[in-house]
ZAMARGU-4260 file (C-alpha; in steps of 0.2 Angstrom, whole numbers, plus 5000, padded with zeros to 4 digits):
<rodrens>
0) 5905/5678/4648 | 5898/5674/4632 | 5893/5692/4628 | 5911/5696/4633 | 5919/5685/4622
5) 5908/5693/4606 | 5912/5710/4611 | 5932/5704/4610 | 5928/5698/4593 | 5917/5712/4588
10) 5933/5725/4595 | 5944/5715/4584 | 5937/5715/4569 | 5932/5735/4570 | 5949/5739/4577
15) 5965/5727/4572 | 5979/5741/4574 | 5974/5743/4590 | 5974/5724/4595 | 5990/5722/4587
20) 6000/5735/4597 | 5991/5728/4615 | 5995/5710/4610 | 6014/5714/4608 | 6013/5725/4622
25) 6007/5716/4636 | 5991/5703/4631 | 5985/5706/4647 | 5963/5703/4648 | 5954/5709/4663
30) 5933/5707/4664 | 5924/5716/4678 | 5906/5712/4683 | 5896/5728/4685 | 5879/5728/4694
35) 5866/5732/4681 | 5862/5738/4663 | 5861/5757/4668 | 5881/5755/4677 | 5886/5747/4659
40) 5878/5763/4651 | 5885/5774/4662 | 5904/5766/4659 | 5899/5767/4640 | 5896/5786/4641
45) 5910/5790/4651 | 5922/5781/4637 | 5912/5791/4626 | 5916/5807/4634 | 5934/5803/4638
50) 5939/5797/4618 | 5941/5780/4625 | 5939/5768/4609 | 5925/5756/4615 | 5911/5746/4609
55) 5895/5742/4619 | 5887/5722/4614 | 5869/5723/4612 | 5859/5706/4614 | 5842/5706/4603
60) 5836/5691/4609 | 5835/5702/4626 | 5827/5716/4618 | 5842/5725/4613 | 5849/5726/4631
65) 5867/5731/4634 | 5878/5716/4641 | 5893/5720/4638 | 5907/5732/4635 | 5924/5735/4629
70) 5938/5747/4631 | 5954/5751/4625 | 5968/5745/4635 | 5973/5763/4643 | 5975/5770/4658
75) 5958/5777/4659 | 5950/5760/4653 | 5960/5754/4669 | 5953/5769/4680 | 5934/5767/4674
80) 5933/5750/4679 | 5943/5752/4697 | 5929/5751/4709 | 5922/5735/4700 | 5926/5719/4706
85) 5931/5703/4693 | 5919/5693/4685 | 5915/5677/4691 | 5925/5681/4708 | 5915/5678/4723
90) 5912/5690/4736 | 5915/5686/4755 | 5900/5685/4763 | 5900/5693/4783
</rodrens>
């Protein structure tokens, strides 16, 4: 969640205009766990490839590894991250 919150700060300070309109227009947050570095990679690509405004966190105490992205609030930021479940939400267990 930590790497979350730097990538929010990160997206805030590269992109005020767009954080302005979001907060007046609906202030809504959403963070989804994904499984692994590679499905973070992939979501970065595809935002790269679809002109979403995004920005991938990078942690160099692990070696450069991805941790964490965000997105746009858009319809296809909502869409990209649809088959993900929250963070921190538990999953039921058969």
């Amino acid at each position: 969640m930590a790497q979350a919150f730097h990538a929010g700060i990160d997206f805030t300070l590269k992109h005020p205009g767009l954080i302005d309109s979001w907060h007046l227009a609906s202030n809504n947050v959403v963070i989804v766990g994904v499984p692994d570095e590679a499905a973070l990679l992939a979501l970065d690509g595809l935002a790269y490839s679809l002109n979403v405004t995004h920005l991938l966190v990078t942690e160099p105490d692990l070696g450069d590894q991805a941790t964490a992205l965000i997105l746009e609030p858009s319809l296809f930021a909502k869409r990209m991250c649809s088959d993900f479940p929250l963070a921190l939400k538990e999953v039921a267990v058969a």
